[in-house]
matplotlib code that plots the C-alpha trace (Angstrom):
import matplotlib.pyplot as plt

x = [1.5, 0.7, -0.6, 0.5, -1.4, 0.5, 0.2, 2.0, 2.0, 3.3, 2.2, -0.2, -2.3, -2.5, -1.4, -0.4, 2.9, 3.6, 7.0, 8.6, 6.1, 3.0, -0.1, -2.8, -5.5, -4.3, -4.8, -6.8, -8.0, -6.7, -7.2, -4.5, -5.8, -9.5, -7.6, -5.3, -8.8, -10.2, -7.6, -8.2, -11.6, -10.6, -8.8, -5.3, -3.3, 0.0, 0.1, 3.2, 3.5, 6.0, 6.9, 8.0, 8.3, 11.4, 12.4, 13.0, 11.0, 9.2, 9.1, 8.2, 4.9, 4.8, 5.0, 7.9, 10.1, 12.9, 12.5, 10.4, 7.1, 6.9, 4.9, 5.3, 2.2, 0.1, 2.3, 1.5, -2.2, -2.3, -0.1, -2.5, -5.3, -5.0, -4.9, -2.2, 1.6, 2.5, 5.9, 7.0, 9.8, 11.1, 13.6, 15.2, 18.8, 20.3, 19.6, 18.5, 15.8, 14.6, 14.8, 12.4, 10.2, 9.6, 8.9, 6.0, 4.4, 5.1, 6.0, 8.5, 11.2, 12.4, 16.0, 17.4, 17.4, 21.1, 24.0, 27.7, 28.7, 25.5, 25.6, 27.3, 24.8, 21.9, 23.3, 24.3, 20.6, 19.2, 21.4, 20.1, 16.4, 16.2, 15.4, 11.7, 11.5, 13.9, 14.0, 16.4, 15.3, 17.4, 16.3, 19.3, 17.4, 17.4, 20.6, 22.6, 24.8, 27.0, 25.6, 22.2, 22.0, 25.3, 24.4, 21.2, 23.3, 25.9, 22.7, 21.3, 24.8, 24.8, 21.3, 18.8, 16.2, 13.9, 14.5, 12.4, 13.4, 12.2, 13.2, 11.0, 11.4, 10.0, 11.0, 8.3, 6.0, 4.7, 6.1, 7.1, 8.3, 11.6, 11.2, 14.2, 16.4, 13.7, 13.8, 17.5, 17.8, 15.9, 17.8, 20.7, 19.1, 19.0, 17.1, 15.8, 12.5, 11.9, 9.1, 8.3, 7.6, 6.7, 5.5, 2.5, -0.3, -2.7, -3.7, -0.9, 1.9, 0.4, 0.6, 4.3, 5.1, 3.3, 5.7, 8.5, 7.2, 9.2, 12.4, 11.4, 9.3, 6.4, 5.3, 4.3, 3.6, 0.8, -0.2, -1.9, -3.0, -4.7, -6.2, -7.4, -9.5, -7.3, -8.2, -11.9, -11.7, -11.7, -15.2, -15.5, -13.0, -15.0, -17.6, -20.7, -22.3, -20.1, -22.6, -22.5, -18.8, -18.1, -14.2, -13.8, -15.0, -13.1, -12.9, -12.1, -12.8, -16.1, -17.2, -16.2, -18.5, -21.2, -20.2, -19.7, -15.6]
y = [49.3, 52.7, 55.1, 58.9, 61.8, 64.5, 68.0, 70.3, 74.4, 77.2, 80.2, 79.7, 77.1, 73.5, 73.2, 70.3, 70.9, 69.6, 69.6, 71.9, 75.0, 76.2, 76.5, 78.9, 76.7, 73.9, 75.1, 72.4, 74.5, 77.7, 77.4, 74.0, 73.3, 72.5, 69.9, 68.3, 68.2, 66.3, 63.7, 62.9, 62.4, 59.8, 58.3, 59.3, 58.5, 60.3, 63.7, 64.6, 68.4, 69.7, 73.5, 74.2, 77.8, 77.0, 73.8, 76.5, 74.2, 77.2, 80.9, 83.1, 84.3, 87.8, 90.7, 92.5, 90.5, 88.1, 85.8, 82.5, 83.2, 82.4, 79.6, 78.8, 80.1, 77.6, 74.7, 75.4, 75.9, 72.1, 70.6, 72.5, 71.2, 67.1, 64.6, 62.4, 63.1, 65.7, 65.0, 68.4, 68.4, 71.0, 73.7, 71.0, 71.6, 72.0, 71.0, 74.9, 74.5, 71.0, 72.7, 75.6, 72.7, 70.7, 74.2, 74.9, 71.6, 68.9, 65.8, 64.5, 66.8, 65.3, 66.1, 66.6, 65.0, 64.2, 63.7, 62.9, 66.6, 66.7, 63.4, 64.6, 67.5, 65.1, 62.3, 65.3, 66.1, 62.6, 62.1, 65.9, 65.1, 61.3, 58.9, 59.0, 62.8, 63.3, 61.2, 61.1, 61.7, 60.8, 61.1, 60.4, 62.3, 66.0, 65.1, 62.4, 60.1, 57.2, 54.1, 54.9, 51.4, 51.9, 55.5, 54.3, 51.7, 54.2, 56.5, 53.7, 53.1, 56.9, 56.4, 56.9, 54.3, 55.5, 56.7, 58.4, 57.4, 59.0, 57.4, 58.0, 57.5, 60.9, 59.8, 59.6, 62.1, 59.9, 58.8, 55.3, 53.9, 52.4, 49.3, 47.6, 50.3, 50.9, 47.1, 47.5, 50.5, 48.6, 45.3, 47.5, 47.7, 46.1, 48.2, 51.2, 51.3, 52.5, 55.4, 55.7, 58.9, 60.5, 58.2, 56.3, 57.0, 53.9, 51.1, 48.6, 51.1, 49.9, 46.3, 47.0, 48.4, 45.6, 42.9, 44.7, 45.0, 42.4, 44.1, 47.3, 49.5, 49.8, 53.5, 55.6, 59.1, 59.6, 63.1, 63.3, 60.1, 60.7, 64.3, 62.7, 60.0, 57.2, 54.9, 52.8, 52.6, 56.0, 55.9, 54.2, 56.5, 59.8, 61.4, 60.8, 63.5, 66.4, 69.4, 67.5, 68.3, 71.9, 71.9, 74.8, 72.8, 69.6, 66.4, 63.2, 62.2, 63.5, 62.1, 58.6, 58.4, 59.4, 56.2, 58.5, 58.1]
z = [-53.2, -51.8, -54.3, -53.2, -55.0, -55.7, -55.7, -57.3, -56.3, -58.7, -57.7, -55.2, -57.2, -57.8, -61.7, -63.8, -65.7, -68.9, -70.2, -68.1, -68.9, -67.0, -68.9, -67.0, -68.2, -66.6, -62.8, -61.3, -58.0, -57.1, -53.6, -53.0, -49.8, -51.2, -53.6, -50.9, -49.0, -51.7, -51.9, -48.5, -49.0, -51.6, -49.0, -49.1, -47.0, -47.8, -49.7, -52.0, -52.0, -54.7, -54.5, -58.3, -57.9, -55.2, -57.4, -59.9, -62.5, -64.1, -63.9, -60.9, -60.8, -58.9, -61.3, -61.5, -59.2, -60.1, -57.2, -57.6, -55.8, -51.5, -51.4, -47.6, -46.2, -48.6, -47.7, -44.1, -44.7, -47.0, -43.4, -41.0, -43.1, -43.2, -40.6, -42.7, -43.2, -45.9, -47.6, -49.4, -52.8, -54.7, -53.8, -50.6, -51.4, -47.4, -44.2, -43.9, -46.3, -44.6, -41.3, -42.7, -44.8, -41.2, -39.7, -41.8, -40.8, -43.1, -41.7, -44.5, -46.4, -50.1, -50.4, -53.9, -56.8, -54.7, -56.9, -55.6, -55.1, -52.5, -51.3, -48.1, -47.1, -48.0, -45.4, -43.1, -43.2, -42.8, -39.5, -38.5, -38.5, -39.0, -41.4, -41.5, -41.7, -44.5, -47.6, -50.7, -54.4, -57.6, -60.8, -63.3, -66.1, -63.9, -61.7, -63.7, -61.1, -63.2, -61.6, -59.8, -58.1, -57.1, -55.9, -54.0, -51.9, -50.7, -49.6, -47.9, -46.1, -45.4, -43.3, -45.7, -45.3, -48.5, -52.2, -54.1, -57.3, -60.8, -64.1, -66.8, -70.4, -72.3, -76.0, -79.2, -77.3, -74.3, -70.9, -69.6, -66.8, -67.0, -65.0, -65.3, -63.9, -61.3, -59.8, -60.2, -57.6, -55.4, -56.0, -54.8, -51.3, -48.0, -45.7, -47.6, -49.5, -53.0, -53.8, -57.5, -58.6, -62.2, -65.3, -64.1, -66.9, -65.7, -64.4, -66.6, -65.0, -61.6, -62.3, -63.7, -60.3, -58.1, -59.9, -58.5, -55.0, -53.7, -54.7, -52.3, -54.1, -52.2, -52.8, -56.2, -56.8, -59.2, -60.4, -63.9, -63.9, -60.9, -62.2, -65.2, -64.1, -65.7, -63.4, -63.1, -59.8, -58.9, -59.6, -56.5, -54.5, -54.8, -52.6, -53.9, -52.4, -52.7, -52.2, -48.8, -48.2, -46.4, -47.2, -44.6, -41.8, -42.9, -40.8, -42.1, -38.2, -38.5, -41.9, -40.8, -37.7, -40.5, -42.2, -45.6, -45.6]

ax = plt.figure().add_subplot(projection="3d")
ax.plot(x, y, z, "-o")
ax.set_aspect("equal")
plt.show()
């Protein structure tokens, strides 16, 4: 099971959003490129890069303008900056948008949530750029379809060959997985592998997701969780020197022929 860290950007800045609302105080760098450097350092080996100010999630940022804040130049800078593959969400509504995404130098464009009145442009997309370079989300809670599984499977026929699939129960003031309905969408599918994103809080959440590994889902986005320090093992993930680490000369090249990777 891959664990992703993810990264999301409103206005400029790596934040944390809670509830659909942006708290100042909860920017975690304001420079994102230092924090996608970091996760590398922890050994990363996929970045998830979510744009909320073009997923229209929050707010714009930019005083006295109306228009969600341009966010492109930092996504390009967090691309430029790592040596592993940078999938970007948020805002990926046509194949114009993934076109401009892959353009800034990501390697992997998140398309949606879809639902079956985009379902068309998605796959148009998907058979435009490829499989591995554009991926499908749903989430039935921000984009309801009827029958996810259902859904997934006529995606998969389309030519998608992974979901990105977010279902996540936000009742009594806490978030949890929805497993069953998870293992179903994978269930539902042949070829195409499953990435979990959204309501991991720790390491139990994990273990829920490894018992449905065999069913497809081999990936999960964590981003909170992963902030926070929920996890014991992370202990063992960080740098234990990090006055030693000179983010603007970063190399994860460099720091592994120094045995300190």
């Amino acid at each position: 099971m891959l664990v992703i860290p993810a990264l999301d950007l409103h206005g400029g800045q790596c934040v944390r959003l809670r509830n659909a609302r942006y708290e100042k105080e909860s920017a975690y760098f304001a420079d994102p490129v230092a924090m996608a450097k970091l996760w590398r350092v922890m050994n990363a080996k996929v970045l998830h890069l979510i744009d909320l100010d073009a997923a229209g999630a929050i707010g714009p940022m930019v005083p006295g303008n109306d228009r969600p804040r341009d966010n492109r130049a930092e996504i390009h800078a967090v691309a430029e900056a790592l040596d592993i593959p940078v999938q970007l969400g948020g805002g990926i509504r046509s194949e114009a948008d993934v076109e401009a995404a892959l353009e800034a130098g990501v390697y992997r464009v998140i398309f949606g949530p879809v639902t079956p009145a985009t379902k068309d442009e998605a796959l148009a997309a998907v058979r435009r750029f490829g499989p591995n370079r554009v991926t499908l989300s749903i989430d039935p809670d921000r984009a309801p379809v009827d029958d996810p599984p259902t859904f997934a499977a006529e995606l998969e026929a389309g030519g998608a060959r992974r979901i990105v699939y977010t279902d996540v129960d936000r009742s009594e003031g806490r978030t949890r997985l929805r497993i069953d309905r998870t293992r179903a969408v994978a269930d539902a599918l042949t070829r195409a592998r499953v990435t979990v994103a959204g309501g991991v809080s720790g390491y139990p959440d994990l273990l829920a997701l490894q018992s449905i590994e065999p069913s497809g889902v081999d990936s999960v986005v964590v981003g909170r969780a992963l902030y926070e320090n929920a996890f014991p093992c992370q202990r063992f993930w960080c740098w234990q020197r990090p006055q030693d680490v000179d983010l603007s000369r970063f190399s994860t090249a460099r720091l592994a022929l120094r045995g300190d990777a």
